[in-house]
C-alpha positions as protocol buffer text, in pm:
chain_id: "A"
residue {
  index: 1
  type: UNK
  ca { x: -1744 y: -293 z: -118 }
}
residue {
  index: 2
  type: UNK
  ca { x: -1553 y: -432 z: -410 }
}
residue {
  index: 3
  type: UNK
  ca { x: -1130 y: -390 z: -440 }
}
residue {
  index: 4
  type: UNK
  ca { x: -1195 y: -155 z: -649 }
}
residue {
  index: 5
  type: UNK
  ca { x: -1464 y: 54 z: -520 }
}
residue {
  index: 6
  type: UNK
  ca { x: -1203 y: 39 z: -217 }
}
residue {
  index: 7
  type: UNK
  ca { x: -928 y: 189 z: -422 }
}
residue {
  index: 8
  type: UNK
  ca { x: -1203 y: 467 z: -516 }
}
residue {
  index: 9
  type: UNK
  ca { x: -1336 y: 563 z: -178 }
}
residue {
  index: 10
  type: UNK
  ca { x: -990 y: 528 z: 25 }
}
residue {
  index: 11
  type: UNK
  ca { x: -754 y: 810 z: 133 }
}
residue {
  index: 12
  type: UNK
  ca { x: -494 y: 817 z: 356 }
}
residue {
  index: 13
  type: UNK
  ca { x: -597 y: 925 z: 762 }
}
residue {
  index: 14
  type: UNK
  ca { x: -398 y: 1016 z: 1049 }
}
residue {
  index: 15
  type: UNK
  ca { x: -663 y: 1089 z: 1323 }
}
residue {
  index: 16
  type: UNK
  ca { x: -837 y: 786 z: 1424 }
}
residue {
  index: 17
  type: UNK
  ca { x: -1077 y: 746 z: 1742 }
}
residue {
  index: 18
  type: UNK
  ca { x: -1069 y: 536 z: 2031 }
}
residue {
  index: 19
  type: UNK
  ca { x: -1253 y: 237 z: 1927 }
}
residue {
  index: 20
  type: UNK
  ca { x: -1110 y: -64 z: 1924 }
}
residue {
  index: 21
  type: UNK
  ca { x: -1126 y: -275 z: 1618 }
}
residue {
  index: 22
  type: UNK
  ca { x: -1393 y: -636 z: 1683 }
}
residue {
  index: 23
  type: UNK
  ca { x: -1306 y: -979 z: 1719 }
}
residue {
  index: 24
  type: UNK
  ca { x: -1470 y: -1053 z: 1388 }
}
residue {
  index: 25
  type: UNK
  ca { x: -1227 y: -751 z: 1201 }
}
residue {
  index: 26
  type: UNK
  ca { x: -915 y: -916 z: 1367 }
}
residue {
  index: 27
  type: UNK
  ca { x: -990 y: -1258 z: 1293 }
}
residue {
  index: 28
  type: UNK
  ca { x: -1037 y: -1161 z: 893 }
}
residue {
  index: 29
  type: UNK
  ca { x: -693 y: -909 z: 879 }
}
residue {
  index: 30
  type: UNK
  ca { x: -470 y: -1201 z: 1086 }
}
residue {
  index: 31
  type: UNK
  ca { x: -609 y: -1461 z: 795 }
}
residue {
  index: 32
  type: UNK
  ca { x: -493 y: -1217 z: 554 }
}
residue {
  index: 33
  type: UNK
  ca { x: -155 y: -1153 z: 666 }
}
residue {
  index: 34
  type: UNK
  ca { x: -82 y: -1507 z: 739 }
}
residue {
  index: 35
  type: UNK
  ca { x: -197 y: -1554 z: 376 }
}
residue {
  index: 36
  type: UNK
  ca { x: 42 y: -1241 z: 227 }
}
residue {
  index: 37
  type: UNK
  ca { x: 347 y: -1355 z: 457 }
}
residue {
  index: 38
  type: UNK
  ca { x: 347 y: -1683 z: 263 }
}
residue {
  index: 39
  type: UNK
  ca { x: 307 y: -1568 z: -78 }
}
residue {
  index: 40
  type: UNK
  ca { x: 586 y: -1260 z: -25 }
}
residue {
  index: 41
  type: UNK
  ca { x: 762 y: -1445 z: 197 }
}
residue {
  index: 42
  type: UNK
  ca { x: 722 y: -1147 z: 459 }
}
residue {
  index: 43
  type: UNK
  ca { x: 680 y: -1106 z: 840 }
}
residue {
  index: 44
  type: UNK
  ca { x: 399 y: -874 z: 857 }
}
residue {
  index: 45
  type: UNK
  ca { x: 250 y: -807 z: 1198 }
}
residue {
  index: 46
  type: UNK
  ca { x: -84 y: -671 z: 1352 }
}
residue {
  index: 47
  type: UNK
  ca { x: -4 y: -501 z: 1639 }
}
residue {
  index: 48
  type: UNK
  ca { x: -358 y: -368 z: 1852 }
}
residue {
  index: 49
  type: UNK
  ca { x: -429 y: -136 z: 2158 }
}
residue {
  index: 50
  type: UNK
  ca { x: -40 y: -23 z: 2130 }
}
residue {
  index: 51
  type: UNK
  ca { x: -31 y: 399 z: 2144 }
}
residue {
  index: 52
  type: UNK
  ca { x: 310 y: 417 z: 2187 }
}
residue {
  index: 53
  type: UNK
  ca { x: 452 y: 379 z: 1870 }
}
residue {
  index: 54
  type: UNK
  ca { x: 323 y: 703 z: 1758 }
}
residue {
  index: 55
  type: UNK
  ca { x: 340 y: 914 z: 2032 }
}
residue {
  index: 56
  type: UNK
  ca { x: 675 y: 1068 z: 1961 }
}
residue {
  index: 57
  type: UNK
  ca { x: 796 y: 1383 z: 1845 }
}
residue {
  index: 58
  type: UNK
  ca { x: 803 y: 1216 z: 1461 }
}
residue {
  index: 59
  type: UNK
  ca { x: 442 y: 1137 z: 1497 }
}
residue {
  index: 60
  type: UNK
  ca { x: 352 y: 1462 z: 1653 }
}
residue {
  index: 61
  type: UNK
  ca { x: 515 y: 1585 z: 1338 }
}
residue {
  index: 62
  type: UNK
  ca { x: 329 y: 1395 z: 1093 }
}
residue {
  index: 63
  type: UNK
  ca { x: 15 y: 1488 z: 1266 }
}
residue {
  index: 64
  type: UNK
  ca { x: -43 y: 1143 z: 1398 }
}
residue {
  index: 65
  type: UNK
  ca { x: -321 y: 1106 z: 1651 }
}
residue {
  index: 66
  type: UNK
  ca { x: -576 y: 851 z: 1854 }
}
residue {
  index: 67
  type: UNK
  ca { x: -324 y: 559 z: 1623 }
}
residue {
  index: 68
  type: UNK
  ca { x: -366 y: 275 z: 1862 }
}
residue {
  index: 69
  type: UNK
  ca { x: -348 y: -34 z: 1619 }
}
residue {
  index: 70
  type: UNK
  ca { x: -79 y: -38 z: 1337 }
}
residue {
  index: 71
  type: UNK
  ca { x: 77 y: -295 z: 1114 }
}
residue {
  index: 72
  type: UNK
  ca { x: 443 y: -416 z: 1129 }
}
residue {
  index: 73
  type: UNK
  ca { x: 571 y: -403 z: 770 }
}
residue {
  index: 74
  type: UNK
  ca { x: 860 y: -622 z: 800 }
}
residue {
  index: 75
  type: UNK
  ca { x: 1097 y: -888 z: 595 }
}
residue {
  index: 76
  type: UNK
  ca { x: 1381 y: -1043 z: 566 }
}
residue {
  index: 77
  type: UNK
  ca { x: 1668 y: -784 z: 360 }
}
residue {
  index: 78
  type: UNK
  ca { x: 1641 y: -832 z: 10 }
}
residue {
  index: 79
  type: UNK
  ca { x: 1664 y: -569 z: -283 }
}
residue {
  index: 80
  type: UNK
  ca { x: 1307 y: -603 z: -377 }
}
residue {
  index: 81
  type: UNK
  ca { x: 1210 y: -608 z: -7 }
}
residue {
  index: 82
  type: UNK
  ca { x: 1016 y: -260 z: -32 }
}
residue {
  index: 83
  type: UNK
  ca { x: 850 y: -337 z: -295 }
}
residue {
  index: 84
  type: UNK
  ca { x: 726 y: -655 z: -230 }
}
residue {
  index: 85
  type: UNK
  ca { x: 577 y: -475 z: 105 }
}
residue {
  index: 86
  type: UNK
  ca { x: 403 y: -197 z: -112 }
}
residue {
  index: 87
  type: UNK
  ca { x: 261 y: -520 z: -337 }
}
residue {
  index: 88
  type: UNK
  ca { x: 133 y: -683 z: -52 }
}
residue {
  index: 89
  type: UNK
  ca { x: 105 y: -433 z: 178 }
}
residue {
  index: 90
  type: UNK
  ca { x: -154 y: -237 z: -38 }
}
residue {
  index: 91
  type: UNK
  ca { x: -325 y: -595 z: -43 }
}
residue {
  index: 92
  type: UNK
  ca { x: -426 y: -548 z: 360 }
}
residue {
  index: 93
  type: UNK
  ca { x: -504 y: -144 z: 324 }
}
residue {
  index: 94
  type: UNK
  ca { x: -760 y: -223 z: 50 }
}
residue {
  index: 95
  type: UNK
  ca { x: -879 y: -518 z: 240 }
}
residue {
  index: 96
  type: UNK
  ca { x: -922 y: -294 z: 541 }
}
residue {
  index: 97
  type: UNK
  ca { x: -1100 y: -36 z: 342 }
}
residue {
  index: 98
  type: UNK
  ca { x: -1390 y: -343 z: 281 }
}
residue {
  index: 99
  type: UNK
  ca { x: -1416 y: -349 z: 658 }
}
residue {
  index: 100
  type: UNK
  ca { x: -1487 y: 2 z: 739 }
}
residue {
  index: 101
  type: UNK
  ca { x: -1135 y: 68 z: 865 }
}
residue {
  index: 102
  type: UNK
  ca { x: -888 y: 392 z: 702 }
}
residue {
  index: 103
  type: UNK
  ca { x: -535 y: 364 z: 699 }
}
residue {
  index: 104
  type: UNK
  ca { x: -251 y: 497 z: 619 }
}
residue {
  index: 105
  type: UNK
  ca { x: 128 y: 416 z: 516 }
}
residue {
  index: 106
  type: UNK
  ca { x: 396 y: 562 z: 766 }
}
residue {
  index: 107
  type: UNK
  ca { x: 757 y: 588 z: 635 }
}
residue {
  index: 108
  type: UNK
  ca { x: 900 y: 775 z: 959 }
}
residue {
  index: 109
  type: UNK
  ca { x: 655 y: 924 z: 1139 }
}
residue {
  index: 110
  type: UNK
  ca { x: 641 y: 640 z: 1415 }
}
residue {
  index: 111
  type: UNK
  ca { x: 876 y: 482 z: 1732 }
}
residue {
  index: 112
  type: UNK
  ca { x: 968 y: 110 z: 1701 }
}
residue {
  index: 113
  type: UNK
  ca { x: 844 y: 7 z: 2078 }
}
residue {
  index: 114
  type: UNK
  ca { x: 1056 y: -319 z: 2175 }
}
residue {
  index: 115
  type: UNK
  ca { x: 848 y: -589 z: 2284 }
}
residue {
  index: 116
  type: UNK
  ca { x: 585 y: -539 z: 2038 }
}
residue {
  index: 117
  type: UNK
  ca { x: 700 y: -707 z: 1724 }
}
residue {
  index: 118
  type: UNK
  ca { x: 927 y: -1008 z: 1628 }
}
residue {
  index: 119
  type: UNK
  ca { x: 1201 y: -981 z: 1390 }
}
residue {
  index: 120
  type: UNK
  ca { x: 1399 y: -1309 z: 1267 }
}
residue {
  index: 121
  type: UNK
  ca { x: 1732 y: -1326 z: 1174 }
}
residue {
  index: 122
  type: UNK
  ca { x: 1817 y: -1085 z: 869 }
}
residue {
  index: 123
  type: UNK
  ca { x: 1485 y: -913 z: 888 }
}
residue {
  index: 124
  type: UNK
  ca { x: 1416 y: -557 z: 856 }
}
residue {
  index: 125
  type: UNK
  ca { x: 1113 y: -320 z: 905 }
}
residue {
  index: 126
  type: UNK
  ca { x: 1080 y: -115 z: 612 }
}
residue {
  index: 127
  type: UNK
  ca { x: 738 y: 52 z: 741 }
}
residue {
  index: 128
  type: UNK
  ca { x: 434 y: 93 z: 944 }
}
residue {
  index: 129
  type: UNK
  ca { x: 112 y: 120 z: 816 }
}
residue {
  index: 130
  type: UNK
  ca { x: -150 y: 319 z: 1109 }
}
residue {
  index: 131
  type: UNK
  ca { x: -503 y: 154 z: 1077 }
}
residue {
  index: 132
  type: UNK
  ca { x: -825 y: 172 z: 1274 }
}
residue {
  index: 133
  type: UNK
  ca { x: -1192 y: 401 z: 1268 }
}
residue {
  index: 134
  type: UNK
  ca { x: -1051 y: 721 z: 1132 }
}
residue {
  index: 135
  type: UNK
  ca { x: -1233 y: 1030 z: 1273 }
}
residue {
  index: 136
  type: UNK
  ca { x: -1286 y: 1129 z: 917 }
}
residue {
  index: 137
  type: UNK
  ca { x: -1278 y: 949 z: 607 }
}
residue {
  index: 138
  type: UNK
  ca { x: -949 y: 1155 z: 466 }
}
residue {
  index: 139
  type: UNK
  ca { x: -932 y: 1368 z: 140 }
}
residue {
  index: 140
  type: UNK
  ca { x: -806 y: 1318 z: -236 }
}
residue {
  index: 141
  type: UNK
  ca { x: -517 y: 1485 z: -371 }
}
residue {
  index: 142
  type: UNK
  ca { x: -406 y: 1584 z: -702 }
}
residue {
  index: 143
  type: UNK
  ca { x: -295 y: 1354 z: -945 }
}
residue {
  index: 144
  type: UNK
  ca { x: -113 y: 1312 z: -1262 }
}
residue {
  index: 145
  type: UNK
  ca { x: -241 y: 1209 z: -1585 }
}
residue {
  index: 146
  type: UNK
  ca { x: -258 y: 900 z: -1759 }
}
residue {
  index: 147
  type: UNK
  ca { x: -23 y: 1049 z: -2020 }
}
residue {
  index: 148
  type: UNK
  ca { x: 184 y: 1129 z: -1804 }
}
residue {
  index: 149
  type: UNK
  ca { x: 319 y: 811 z: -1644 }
}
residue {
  index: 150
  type: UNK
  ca { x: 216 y: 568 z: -1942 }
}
residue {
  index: 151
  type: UNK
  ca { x: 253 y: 525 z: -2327 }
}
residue {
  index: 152
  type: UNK
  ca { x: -141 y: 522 z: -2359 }
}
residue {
  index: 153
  type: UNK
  ca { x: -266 y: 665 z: -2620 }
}
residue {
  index: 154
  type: UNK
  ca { x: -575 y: 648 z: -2845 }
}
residue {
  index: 155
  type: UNK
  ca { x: -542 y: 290 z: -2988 }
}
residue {
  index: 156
  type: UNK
  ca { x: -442 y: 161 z: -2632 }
}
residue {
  index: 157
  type: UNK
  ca { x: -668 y: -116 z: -2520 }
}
residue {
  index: 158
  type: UNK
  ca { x: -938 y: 22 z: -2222 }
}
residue {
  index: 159
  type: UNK
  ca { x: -820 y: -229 z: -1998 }
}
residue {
  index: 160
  type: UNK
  ca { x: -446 y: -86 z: -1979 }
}
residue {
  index: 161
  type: UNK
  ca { x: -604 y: 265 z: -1948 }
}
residue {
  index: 162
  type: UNK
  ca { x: -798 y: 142 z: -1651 }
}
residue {
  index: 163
  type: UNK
  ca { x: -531 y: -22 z: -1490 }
}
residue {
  index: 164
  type: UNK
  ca { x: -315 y: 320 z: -1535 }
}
residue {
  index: 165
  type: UNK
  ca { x: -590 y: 488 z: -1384 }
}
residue {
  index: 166
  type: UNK
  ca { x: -634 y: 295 z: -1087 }
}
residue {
  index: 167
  type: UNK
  ca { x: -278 y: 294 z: -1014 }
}
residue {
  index: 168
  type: UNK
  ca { x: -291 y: 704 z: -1008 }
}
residue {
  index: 169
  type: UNK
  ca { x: -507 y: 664 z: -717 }
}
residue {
  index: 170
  type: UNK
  ca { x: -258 y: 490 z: -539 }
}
residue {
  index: 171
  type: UNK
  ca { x: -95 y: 618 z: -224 }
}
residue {
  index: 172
  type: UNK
  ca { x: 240 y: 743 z: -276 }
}
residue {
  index: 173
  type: UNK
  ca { x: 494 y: 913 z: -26 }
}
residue {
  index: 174
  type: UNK
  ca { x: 383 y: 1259 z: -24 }
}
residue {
  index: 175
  type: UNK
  ca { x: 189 y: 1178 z: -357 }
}
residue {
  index: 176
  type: UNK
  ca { x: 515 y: 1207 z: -575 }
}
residue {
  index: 177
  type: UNK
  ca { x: 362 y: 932 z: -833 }
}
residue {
  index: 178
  type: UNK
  ca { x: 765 y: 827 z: -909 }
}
residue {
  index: 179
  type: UNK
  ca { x: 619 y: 548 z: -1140 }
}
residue {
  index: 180
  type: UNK
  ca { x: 544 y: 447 z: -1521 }
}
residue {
  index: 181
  type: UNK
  ca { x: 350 y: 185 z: -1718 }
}
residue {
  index: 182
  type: UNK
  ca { x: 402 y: 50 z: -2061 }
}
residue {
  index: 183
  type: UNK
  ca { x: 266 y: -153 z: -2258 }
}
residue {
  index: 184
  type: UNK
  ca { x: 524 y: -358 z: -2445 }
}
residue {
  index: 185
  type: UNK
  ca { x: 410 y: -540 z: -2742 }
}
residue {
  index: 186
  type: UNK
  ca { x: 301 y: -922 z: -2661 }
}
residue {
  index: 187
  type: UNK
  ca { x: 541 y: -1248 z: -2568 }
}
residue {
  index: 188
  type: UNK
  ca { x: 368 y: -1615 z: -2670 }
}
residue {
  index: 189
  type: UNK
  ca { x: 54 y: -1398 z: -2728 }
}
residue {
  index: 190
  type: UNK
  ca { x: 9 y: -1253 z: -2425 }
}
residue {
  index: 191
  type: UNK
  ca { x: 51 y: -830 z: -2380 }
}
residue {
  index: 192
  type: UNK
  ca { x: 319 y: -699 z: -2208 }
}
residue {
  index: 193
  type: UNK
  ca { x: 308 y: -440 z: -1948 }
}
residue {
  index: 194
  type: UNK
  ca { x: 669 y: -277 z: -1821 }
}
residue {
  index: 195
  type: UNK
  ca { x: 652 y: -121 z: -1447 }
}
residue {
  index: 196
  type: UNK
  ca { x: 931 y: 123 z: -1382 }
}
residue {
  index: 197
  type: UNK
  ca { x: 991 y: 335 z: -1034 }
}
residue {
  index: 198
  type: UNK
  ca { x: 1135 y: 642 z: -1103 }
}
residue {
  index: 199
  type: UNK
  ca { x: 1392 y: 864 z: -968 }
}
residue {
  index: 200
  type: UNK
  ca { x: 1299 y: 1010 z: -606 }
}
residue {
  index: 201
  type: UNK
  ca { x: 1519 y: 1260 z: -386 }
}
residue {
  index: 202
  type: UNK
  ca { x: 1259 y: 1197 z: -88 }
}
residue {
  index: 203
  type: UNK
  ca { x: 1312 y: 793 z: -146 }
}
residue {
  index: 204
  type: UNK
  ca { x: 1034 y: 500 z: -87 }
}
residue {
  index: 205
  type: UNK
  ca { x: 964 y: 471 z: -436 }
}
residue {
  index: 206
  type: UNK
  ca { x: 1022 y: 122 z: -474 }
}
residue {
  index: 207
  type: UNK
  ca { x: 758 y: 46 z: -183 }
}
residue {
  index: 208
  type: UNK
  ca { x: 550 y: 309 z: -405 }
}
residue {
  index: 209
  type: UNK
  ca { x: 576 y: 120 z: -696 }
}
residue {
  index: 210
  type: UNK
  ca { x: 498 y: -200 z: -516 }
}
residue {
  index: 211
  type: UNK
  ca { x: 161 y: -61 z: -457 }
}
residue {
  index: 212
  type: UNK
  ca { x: 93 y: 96 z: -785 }
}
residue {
  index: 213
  type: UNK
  ca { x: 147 y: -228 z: -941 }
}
residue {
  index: 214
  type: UNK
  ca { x: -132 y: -428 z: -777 }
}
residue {
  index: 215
  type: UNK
  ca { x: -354 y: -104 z: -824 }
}
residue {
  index: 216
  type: UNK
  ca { x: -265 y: -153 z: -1163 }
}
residue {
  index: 217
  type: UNK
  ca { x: -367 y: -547 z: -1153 }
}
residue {
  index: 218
  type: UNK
  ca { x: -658 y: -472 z: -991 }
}
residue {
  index: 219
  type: UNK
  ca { x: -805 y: -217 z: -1244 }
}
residue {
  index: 220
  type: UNK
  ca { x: -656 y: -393 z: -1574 }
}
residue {
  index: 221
  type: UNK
  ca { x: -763 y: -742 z: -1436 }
}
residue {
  index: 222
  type: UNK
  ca { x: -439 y: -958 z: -1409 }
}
residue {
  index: 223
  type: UNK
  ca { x: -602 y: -1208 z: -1714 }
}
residue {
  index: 224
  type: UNK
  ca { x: -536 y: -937 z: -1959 }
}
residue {
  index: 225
  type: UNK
  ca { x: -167 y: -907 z: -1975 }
}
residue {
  index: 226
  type: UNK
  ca { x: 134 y: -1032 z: -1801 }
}
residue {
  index: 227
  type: UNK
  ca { x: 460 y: -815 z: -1598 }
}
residue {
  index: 228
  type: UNK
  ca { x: 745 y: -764 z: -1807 }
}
C-alpha cells in the first residue's frame, strides 16, 4: 500500500481487538518515530499493552474500546507545537495504515497514566493517537469541496487540485475541515501554495492543519510547489 492509497483506504477507529501488535510492526513504527522526533524536534512515544489510558469515563465517552497500544504525542511548548504534531503525527498514522494497523487521533478522550511516558523539561502532550487491529476498518464522512477550502478553479494546475483533494480526506477533530489552500503566484520560479487554519470554537485546528498539510504534500507531490 502506497501513502496515498493509505490516505484513501484509512478512517478513524475506536474499537480495536486484543491482538497485540508483532515484533516486526514495532521495530518499523519505533524507526519511524525516532526518525520524526529528529526532524520536528518532538518526543513522540509508543506506548504497547497499556489499557489504562483509556479506560476512563472520557474514553467511555468517546466510545473508546479494546485500545491497548497508543502513541504519546508530545513536545517541548512552542506556538507551532500542535501543528508540527499533526505534520508529523499524520506521518506515523499513514505509515501504520501500510502495516495493517487503524488508528485514530484522541484530543481528550484518554487518562495520562504516570509511569508510562517521559516528558523533559518544558514539554507538553498535546495528544494521543489510539492504534492497533481495529475490529472494523472505520467509515468515511462527509466532506467539503475543493471550492470550498481553496482558490482552485478551472485553469488551476491538476497537481494543486490533487493535493486539495487529498487533504479533504484528512482527519480533522470532529471533521470540522477549519483549513484553506492557495495557490499564490510563484517566488524565483517556483509556485506558491498559502496554508491557513481557520477559526474553530471546538479548538485543535492548528494540529488539524498540521495534518492537512502533509496530506496536501503527499497528493500535490512536494517537487511541484513550495509553502508560503
Amino acid at each position: 500500500m502506497t501513502i496515498q492509497e493509505a490516505i484513501e483506504a484509512r478512517h478513524s477507529v475506536r474499537a480495536y481487538k486484543d491482538q497485540p501488535l508483532t515484533e516486526d510492526v514495532i521495530k518499523v513504527l519505533n524507526e519511524k518515530i525516532a526518525e520524526l522526533n529528529k526532524l520536528g524536534n518532538l518526543h513522540i512515544q509508543l506506548i504497547l499493552n497499556e489499557p489504562k489510558a483509556f479506560q476512563g469515563k472520557l474514553a467511555k465517552y468517546g466510545k473508546f474500546s479494546g485500545v491497548g497500544n497508543y502513541l504519546v504525542m508530545a513536545g517541548k511548548k512552542a506556538d507551532d507545537l500542535n501543528e508540527r504534531v499533526g505534520y508529523y503525527g499524520e506521518q506515523l498514522v499513514l505509515l501504520a495504515q501500510t502495516l495493517g494497523l487503524n488508528t485514530c487521533w484522541v484530543g481528550l478522550s484518554y487518562s495520562k497514566v504516570p509511569g508510562t511516558y517521559v516528558l523533559e523539561e518544558g514539554e507538553k502532550i498535546a495528544c494521543y493517537i489510539a492504534l492497533g487491529y481495529g475490529e472494523t476498518q472505520g467509515v468515511g464522512h462527509k466532506v467539503k469541496t475543493v471550492e470550498q477550502v481553496s482558490n482552485a478553479s478551472d485553469v488551476t494546475p491538476s497537481w494543486f487540485k490533487k493535493g486539495v483533494e487529498a487533504a479533504l480526506l484528512a482527519p480533522t477533530a470532529v471533521n470540522q475541515q477549519k483549513f484553506s489552500f492557495e495557490l499564490a503566484g510563484r517566488k524565483n520560479g517556483r509556485p506558491q501554495v498559502i496554508a491557513k487554519k481557520g477559526f474553530s470554537m471546538i479548538g485543535y485546528a492548528q494540529l488539524d492543519l498540521g495534518i492537512a498539510k502533509y496530506h496536501f504534500e503527499v497528493g500535490a507531490g512536494k517537487e511541484n510547489f513550495e509553502w508560503a
